[in-house]
Structure formats: C-alpha cells, structure tokens
C-alpha beads as a LAMMPS data file, in Angstrom:
LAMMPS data file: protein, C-alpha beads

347 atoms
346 bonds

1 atom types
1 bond types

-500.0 500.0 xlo xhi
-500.0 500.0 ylo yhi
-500.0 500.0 zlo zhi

Masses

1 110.0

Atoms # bond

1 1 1 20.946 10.110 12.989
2 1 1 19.603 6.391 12.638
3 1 1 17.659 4.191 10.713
4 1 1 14.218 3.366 12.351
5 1 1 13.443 -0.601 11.443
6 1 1 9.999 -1.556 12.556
7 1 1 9.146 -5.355 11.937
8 1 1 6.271 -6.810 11.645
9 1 1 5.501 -10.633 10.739
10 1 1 5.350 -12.253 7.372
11 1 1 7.690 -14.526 5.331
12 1 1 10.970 -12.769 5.943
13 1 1 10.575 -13.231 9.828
14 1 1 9.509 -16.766 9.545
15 1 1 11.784 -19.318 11.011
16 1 1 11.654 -23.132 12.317
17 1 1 9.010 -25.341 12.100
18 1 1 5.682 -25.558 14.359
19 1 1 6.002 -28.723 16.579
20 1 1 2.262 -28.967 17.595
21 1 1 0.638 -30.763 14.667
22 1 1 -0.353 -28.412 12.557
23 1 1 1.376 -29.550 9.798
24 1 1 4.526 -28.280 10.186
25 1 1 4.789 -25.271 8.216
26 1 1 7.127 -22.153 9.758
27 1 1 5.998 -19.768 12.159
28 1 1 6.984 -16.503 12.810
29 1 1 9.769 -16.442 15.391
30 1 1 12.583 -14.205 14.087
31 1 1 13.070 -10.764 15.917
32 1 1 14.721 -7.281 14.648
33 1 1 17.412 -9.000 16.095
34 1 1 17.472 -11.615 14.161
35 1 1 16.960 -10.195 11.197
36 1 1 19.255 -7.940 11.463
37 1 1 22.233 -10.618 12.547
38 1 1 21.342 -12.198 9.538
39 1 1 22.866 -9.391 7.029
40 1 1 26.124 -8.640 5.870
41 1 1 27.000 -5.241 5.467
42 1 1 24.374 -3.496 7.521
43 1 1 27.082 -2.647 9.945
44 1 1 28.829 -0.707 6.799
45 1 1 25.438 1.359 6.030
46 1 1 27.186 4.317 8.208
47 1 1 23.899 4.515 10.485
48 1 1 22.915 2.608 13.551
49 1 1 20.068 0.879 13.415
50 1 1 17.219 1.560 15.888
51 1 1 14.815 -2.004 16.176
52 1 1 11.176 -1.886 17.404
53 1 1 9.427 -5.241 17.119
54 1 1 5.546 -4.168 16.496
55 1 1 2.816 -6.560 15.851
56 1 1 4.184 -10.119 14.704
57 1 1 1.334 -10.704 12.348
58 1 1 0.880 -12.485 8.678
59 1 1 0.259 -9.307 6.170
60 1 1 -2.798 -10.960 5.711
61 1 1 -4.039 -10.214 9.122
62 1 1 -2.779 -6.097 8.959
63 1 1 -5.555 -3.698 9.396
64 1 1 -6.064 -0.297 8.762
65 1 1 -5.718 0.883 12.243
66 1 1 -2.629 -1.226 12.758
67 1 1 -1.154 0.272 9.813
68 1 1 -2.032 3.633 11.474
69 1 1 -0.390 2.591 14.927
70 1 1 3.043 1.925 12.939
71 1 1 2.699 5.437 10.983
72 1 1 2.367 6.756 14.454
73 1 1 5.473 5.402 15.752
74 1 1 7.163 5.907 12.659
75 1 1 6.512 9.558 12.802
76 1 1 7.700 9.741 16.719
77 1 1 10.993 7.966 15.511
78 1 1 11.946 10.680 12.555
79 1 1 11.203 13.858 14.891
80 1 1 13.091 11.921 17.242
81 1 1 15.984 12.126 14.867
82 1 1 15.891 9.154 12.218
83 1 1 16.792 9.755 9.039
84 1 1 14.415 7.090 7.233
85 1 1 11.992 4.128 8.381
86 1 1 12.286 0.763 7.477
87 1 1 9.290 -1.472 8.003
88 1 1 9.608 -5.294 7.282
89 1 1 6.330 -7.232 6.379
90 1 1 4.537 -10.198 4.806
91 1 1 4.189 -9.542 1.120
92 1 1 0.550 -10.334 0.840
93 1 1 -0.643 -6.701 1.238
94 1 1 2.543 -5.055 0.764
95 1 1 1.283 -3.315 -1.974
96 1 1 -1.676 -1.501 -0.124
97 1 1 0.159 -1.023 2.948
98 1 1 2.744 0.933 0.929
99 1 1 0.113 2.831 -0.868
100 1 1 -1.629 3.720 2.790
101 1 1 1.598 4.809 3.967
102 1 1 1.915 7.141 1.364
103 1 1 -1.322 8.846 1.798
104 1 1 -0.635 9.934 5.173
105 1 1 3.027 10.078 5.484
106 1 1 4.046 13.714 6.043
107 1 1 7.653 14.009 6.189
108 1 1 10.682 14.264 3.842
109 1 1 12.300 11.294 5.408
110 1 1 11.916 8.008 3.417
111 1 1 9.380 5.089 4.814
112 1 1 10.457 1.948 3.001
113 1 1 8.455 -1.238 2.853
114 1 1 10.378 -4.345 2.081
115 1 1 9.962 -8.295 2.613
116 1 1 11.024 -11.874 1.355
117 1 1 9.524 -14.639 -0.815
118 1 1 11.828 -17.116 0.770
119 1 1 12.205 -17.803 3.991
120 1 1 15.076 -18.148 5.745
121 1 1 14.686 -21.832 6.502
122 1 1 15.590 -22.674 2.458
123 1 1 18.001 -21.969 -0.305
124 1 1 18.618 -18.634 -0.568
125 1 1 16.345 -16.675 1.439
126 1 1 16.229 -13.171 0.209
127 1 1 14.907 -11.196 3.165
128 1 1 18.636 -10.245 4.138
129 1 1 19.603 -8.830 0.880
130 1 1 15.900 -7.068 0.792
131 1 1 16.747 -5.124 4.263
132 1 1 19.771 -4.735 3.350
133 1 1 18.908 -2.369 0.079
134 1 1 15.364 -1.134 2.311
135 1 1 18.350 0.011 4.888
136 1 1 20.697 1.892 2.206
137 1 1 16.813 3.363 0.692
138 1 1 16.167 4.563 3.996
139 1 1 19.410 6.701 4.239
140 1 1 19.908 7.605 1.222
141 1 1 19.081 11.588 0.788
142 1 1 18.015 10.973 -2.803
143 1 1 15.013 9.219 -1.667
144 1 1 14.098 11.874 0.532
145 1 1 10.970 13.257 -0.332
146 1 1 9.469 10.383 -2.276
147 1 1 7.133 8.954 0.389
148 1 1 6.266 5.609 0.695
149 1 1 8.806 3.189 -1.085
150 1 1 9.373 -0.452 -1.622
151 1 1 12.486 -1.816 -2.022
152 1 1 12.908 -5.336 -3.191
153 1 1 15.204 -7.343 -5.411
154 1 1 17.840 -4.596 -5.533
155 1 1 14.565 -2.319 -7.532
156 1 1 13.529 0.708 -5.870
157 1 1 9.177 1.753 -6.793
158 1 1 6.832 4.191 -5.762
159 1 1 3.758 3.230 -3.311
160 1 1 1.784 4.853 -6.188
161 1 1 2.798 2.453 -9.063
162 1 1 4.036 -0.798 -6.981
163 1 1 1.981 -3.941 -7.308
164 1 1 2.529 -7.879 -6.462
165 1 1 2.624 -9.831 -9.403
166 1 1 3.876 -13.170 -8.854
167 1 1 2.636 -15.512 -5.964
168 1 1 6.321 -17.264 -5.324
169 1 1 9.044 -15.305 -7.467
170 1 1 11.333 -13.097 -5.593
171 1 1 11.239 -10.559 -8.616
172 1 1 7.138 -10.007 -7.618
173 1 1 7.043 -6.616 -7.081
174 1 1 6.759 -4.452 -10.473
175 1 1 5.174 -1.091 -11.130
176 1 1 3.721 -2.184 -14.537
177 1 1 2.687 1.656 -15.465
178 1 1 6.185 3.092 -14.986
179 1 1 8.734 0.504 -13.771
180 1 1 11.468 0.811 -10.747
181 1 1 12.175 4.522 -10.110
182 1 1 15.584 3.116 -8.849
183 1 1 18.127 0.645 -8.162
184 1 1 20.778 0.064 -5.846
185 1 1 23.297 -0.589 -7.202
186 1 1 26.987 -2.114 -5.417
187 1 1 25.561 -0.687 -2.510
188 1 1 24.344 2.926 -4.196
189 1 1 21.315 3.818 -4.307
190 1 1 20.446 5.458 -8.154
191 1 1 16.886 6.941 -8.080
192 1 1 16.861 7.083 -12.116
193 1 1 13.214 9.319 -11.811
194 1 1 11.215 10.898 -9.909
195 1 1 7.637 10.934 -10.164
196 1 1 5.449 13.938 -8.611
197 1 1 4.196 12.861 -5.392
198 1 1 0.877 14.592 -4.540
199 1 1 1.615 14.740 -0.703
200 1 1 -0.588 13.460 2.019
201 1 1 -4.375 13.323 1.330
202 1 1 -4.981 14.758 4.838
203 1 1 -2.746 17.834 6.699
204 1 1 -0.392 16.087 9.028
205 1 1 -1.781 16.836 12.848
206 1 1 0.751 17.241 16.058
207 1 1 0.894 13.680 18.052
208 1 1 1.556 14.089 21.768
209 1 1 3.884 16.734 22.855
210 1 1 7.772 17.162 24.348
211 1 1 10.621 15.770 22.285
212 1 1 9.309 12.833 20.902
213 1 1 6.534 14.811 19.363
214 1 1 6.196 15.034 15.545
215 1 1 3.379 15.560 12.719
216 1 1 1.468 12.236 13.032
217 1 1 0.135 11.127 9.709
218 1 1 -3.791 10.905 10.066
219 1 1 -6.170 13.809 10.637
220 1 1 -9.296 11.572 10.497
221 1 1 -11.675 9.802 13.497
222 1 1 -10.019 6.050 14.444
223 1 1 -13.508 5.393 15.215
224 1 1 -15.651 6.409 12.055
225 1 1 -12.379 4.693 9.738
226 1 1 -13.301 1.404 11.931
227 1 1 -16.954 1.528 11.200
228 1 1 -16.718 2.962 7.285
229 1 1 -17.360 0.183 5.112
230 1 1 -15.975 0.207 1.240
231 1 1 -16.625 -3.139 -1.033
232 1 1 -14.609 -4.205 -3.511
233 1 1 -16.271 -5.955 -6.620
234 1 1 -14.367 -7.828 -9.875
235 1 1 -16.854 -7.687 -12.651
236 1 1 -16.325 -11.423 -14.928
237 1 1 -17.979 -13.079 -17.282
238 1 1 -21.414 -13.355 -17.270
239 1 1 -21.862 -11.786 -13.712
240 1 1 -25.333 -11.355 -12.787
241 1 1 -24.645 -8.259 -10.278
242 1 1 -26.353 -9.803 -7.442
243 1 1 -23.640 -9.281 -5.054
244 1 1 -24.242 -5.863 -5.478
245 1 1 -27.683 -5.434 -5.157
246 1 1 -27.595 -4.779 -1.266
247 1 1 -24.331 -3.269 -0.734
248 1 1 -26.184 0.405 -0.690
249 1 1 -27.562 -1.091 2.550
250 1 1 -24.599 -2.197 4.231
251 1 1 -21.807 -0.230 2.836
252 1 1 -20.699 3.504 2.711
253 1 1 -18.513 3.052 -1.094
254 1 1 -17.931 0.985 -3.822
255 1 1 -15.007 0.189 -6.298
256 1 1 -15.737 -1.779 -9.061
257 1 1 -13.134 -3.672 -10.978
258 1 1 -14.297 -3.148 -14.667
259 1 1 -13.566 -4.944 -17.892
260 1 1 -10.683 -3.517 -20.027
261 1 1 -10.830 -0.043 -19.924
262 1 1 -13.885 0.590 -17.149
263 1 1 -16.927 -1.492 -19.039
264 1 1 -19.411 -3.542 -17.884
265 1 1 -21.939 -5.483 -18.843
266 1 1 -25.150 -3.772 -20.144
267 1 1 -27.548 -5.617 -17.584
268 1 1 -25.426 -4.141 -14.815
269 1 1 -25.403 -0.488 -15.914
270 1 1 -28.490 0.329 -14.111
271 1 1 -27.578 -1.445 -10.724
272 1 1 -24.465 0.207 -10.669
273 1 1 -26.385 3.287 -11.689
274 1 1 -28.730 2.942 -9.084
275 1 1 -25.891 2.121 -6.509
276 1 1 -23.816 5.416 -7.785
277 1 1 -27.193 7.057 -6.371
278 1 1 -26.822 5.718 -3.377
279 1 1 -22.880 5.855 -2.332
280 1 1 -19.942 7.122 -4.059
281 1 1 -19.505 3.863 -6.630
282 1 1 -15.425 4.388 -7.883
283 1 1 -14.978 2.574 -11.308
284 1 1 -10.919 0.901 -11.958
285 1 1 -9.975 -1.451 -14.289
286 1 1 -9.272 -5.289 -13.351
287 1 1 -6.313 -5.278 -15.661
288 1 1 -3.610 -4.498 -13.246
289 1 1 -2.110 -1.681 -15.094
290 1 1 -3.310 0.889 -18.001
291 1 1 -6.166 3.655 -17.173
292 1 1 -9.657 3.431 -16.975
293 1 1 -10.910 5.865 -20.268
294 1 1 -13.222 8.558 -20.045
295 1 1 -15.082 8.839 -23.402
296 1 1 -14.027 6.473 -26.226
297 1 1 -17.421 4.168 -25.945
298 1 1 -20.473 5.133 -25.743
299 1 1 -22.532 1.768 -26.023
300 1 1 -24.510 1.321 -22.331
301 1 1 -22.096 -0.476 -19.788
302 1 1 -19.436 1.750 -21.445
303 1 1 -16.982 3.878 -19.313
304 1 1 -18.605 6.776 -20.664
305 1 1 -22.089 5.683 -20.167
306 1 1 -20.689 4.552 -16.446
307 1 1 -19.508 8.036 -15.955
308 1 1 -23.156 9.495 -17.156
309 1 1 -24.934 7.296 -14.601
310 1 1 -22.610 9.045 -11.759
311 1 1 -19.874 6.341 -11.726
312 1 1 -16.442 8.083 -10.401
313 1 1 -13.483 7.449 -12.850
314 1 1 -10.258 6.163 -10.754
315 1 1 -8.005 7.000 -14.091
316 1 1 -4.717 4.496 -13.434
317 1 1 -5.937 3.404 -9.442
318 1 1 -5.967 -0.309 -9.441
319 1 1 -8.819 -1.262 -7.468
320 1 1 -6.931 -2.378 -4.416
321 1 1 -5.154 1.162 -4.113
322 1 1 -9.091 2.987 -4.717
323 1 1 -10.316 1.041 -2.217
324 1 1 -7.708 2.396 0.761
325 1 1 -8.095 5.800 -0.675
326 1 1 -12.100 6.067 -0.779
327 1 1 -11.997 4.042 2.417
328 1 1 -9.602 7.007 3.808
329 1 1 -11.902 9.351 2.253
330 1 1 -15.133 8.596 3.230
331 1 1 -13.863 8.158 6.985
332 1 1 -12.503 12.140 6.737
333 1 1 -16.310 13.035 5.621
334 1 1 -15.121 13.573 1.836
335 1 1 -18.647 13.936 -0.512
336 1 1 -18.904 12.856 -4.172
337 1 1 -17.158 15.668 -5.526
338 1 1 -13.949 15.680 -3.016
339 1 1 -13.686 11.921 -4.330
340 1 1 -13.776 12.386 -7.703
341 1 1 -10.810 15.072 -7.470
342 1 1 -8.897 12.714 -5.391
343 1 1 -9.186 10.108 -8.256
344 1 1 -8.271 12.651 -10.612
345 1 1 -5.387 14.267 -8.737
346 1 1 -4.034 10.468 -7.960
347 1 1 -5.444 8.669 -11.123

Bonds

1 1 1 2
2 1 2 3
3 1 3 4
4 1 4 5
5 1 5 6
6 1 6 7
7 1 7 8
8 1 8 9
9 1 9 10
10 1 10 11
11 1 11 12
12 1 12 13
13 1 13 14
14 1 14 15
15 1 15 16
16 1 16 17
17 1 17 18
18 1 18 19
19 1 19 20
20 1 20 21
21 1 21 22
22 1 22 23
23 1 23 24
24 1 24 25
25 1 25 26
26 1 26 27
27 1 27 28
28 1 28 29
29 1 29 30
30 1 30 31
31 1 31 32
32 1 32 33
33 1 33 34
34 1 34 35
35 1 35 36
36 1 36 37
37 1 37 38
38 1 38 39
39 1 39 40
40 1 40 41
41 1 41 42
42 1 42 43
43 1 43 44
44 1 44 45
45 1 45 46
46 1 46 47
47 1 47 48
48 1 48 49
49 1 49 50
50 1 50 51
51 1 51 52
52 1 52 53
53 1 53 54
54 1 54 55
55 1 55 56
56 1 56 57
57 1 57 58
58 1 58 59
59 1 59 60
60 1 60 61
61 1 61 62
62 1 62 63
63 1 63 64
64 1 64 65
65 1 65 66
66 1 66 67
67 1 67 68
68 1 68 69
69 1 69 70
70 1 70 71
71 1 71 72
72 1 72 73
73 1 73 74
74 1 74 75
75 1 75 76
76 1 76 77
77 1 77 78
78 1 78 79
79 1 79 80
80 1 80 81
81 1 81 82
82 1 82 83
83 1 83 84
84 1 84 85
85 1 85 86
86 1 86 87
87 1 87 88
88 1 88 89
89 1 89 90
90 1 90 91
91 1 91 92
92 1 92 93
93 1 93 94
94 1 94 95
95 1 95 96
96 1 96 97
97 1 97 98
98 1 98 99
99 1 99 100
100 1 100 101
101 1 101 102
102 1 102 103
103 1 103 104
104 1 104 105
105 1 105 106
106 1 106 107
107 1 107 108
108 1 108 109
109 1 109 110
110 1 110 111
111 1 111 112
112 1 112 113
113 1 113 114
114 1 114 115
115 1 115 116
116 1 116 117
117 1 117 118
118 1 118 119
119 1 119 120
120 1 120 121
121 1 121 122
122 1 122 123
123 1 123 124
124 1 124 125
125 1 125 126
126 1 126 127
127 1 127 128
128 1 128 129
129 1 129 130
130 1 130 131
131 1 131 132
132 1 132 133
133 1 133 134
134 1 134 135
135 1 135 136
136 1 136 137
137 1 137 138
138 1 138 139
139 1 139 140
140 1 140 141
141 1 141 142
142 1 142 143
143 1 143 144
144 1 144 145
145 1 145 146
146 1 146 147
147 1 147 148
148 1 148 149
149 1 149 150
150 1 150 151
151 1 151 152
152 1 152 153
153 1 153 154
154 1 154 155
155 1 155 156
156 1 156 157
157 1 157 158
158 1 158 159
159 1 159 160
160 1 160 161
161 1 161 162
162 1 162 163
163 1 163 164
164 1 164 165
165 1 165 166
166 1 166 167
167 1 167 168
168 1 168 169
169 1 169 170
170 1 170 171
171 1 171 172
172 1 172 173
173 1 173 174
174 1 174 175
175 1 175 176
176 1 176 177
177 1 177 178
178 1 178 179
179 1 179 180
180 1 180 181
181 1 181 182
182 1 182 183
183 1 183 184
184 1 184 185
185 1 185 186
186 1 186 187
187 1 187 188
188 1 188 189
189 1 189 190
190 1 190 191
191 1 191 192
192 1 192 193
193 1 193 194
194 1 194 195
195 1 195 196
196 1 196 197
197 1 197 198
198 1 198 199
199 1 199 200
200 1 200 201
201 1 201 202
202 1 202 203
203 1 203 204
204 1 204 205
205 1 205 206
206 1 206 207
207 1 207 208
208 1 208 209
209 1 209 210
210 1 210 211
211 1 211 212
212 1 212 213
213 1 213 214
214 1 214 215
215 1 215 216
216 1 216 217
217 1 217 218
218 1 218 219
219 1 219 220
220 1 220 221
221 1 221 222
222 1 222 223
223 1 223 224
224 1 224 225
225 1 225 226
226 1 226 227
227 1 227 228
228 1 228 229
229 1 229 230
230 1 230 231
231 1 231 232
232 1 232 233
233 1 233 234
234 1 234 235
235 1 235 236
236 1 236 237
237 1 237 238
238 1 238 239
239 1 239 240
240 1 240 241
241 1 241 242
242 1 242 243
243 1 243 244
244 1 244 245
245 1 245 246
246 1 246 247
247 1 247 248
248 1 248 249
249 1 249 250
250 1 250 251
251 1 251 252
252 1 252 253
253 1 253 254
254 1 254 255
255 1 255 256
256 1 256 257
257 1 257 258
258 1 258 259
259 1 259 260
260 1 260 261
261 1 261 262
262 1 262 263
263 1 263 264
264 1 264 265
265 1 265 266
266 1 266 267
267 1 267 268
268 1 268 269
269 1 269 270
270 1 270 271
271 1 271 272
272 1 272 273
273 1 273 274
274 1 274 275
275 1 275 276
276 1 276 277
277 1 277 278
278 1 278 279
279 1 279 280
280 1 280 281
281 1 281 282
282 1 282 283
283 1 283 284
284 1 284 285
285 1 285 286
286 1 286 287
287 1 287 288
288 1 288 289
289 1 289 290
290 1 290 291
291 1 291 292
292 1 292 293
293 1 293 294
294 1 294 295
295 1 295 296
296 1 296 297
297 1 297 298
298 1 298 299
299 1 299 300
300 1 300 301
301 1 301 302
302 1 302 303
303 1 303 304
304 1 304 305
305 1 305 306
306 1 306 307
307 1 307 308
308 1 308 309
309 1 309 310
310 1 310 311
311 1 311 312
312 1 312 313
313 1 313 314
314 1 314 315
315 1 315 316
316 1 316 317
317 1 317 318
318 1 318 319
319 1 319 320
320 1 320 321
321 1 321 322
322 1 322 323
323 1 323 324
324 1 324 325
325 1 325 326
326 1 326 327
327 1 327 328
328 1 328 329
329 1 329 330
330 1 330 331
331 1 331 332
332 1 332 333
333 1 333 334
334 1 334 335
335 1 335 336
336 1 336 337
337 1 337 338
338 1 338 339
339 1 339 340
340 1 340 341
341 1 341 342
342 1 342 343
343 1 343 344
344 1 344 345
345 1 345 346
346 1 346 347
C-alpha cells in the first residue's frame, strides 16, 4: 500500500532564480524529492510514498493528451497497489485538470490535485503544507470513491464544484455552488458531505496487460481528441458576435459564456442560432457560479429563446468545465442529443 505522487511543474516546484537574463524570475527546478524533503510529517502519514517526476511544465502549458498520459500512469500505479494518487501542479488550470480527471477516472481510489501560490523561495511557501493534506486526502478511505479532488489550504472540494478565484491568495480555490466537502483537520481528514458523483463519462478500457495492468481512464481516439476543436466565447457588453461568425467553419463545438442566467444580446440570437445549426453550441453562464435557467425569459436573446433556437443548456457547468466535457464528447462521436444529457446529468 502507497501513496502514488506524480509532479508536474508549476509554482510549488519552482525554486532559485534563472541566471541567463531573463529577468530573473524562478524556474522550475524542484524534484519529488525535493518536495517531498521539504514537509514535516509526511513520514508520519503511515504510507510510503512512491515519486514519479512527469512532465516539468507551467499548468499553462498542460494539454489534454498530457493530462491523459498522467491518468494513464496513475491508473498503472493503483492496480499496482496504491491506495490514492497525488498529482502536484501549477494552479493556472488546476481547476480543469481536476474536472478532466474526474471524467475519466475509474477507480475507487482517490486522485488528488494540489499546488502552491507561494513559492518556496519567499515567506511562507505553502506547497508543503498543501502536499502534506493532498497526502493524508490520498489515504484517507473516506475519500475513496469521490473522484477527482483538490486539496488546498487545509479545504478538501470536488473536481465538479472547484474553481480558482483569486490570482495571488493562497485561499484561491473555492467551490462557490457548494463549498469544501471537507477539511483536514490536526492531521484528519473530515469529509463533512458527499456529493453524488456521476462516474466516468466513458467505460474504463484495460491498458496493457500482466501486473501492472489496470482500467485506463479513456475509451476515446488520442488522435480524433487532438484534432476536435471546441471554442470558448465570453459574451460582454456590446459584443458584435463577429468572432463567431466563422467558427462553424473551423470548429467542431461551441460554449458560450452568457450574461446572468444564459442571455444574450438580441442581435446575436440568430448567429448563435445559426451556429447551433451547424455544431453543438453549449450555453453557461459567465458568472462563475449559479445555473444557467431554462424558462423564466422569454424576450429574444433569452435562455429560453436560446434553448428554442437549439442552444444546449449546461445547467451549473462553468464554461471552462463545458468546454473539457463537450471537447471529451465530441472526440467519443457523442451527437446533439448525447450532449445535452451529459449537461443535464452533470449540470
């Protein structure tokens, strides 16, 4: 029994200074190793844990397939015998990674995202205290079963719910629709609720074969998820839609980032209408948290009017999380009508 930590790049593995004139910000330098050597108490967590440094990059950099490698390895180290995955990464896309994770990630065993907001070259750098409580996540059986978790500032939240909401505080991560689902707590970990977790969009297939075989998380083509292309629009004041005009040329899906509670503005309803025609259009709110509505207005650009004109209604999705799920979708072949009951099922 162990606890698999996979590291990636990103703030909490950021140490020194660069020394060839490029202004002298840190650079990532910091192994497992180092990481690890850097927290008290991890030797008191009552598991060993098992390091594999994976690709040092800035979250920023992550792609989808990358995301997939780690899920693959992850899934080799828990039928290899690990009770729960750590992975440590930039915070930047934190959020979506965690939500990707959770889409695919077919075991009971915990996979828990965690990072810093300081790094370890100043005052207080919090990525020890953030593996630390990832670590204790990991192995603790009460989070088995909840999927893809993030564990940060001593806070426990679901991949679901989970978003960034602060550029520098090290309290950034909140789940504004539902708050923490846990805490740890003197070294305990107290999951106070439990929401329902769907399960993976896609039925796990068998990666590879012998003892290090497991259910690897993706059923889908690598190759038509690298070429499927999903936009990602913010409706704001005044916007004259023509940034959307040609994406049912170059695109496979759409999300669009409404106003409020899934409006825009009148002038736009027949572009997007027109789009919707063309390629699964999924409508979220820009908000950050509440749901998109289904039939309180009526007046054209209205969620209902949205709806009418074949708009797909991605109830509490922020637009980042739609995106990774249509994106997912589309690449598994999924038509209109498999989309909208994913975004109803996980709206």
């Amino acid at each position: 029994m162990t606890v698999a930590l996979f590291t990636l790049g990103g703030t909490i593995a950021m140490g020194g200074v660069a020394r060839d004139g490029s202004g002298g910000g840190v650079v990532t330098r910091l192994t497992g190793a180092d990481l690890t050597a850097a927290v008290p108490g991890l030797a008191d967590l009552g598991l060993p844990v098992e390091i594999q440094d994976t690709q040092a990059v800035p979250s920023a950099g992550l792609t989808f397939g990358q995301v997939l490698d780690l899920l693959d390895d992850a899934s080799r180290a828990v039928a290899a015998g690990a009770t729960g995955v750590v992975v440590t990464q930039g915070t930047d896309t934190l959020e979506e990674t965690a939500f990707l994770a959770d889409l695919l990630w077919p075991h009971q065993a915990p996979f828990v995202l965690t990072g810093a907001m300081r790094n370890p070259t100043l005052a207080g750098p919090d990525g020890p205290a953030n593996l630390l409580a990832a670590a204790r996540v990991a192995a603790a059986p009460e989070a088995r079963g909840l999927g893809a978790l993030v564990a940060f500032n001593d806070e426990v939240h679901a991949a679901r719910w989970v978003r960034k909401t602060h550029s520098t505080s090290t309290a950034t991560f909140a789940s504004p629709d539902l708050g923490p689902i846990g805490h740890v707590i003197e070294g305990r970990v107290r999951v106070l609720t439990a929401p329902r977790r769907p399960g993976p969009v896609f039925p796990p297939r068998q990666s590879g074969s012998g003892p290090q075989a497991g259910p690897a998380p993706a059923g889908f083509d690598r190759e038509r998820l690298a070429a499927t292309r999903v936009a990602l629009h913010t409706l704001s004041l005044d916007d004259d839609g023509t940034a959307l005009e040609a994406l049912g040329a170059t695109h496979q899906g759409l999300v669009v980032a409404g106003f409020g509670v899934g409006h825009a503005p009148a002038a736009l309803a027949p572009v997007l209408g027109d789009l919707a025609g063309r390629i699964p259009v999924v409508l979220t709110s820009r908000c950050g948290s509440g749901s998109v509505l289904r039939a309180t207005y009526g007046a054209v650009g209205s969620e209902a009017d949205l709806q009418r004109r074949g708009l797909i209604n991605a109830g509490l999705l922020d637009p980042y999380k739609a995106r990774i799920l249509l994106r997912l979708l589309l690449a598994a072949g999924a038509g209109r009508e498999a989309i909208a009951e994913a975004c109803a099922r996980l709206g």
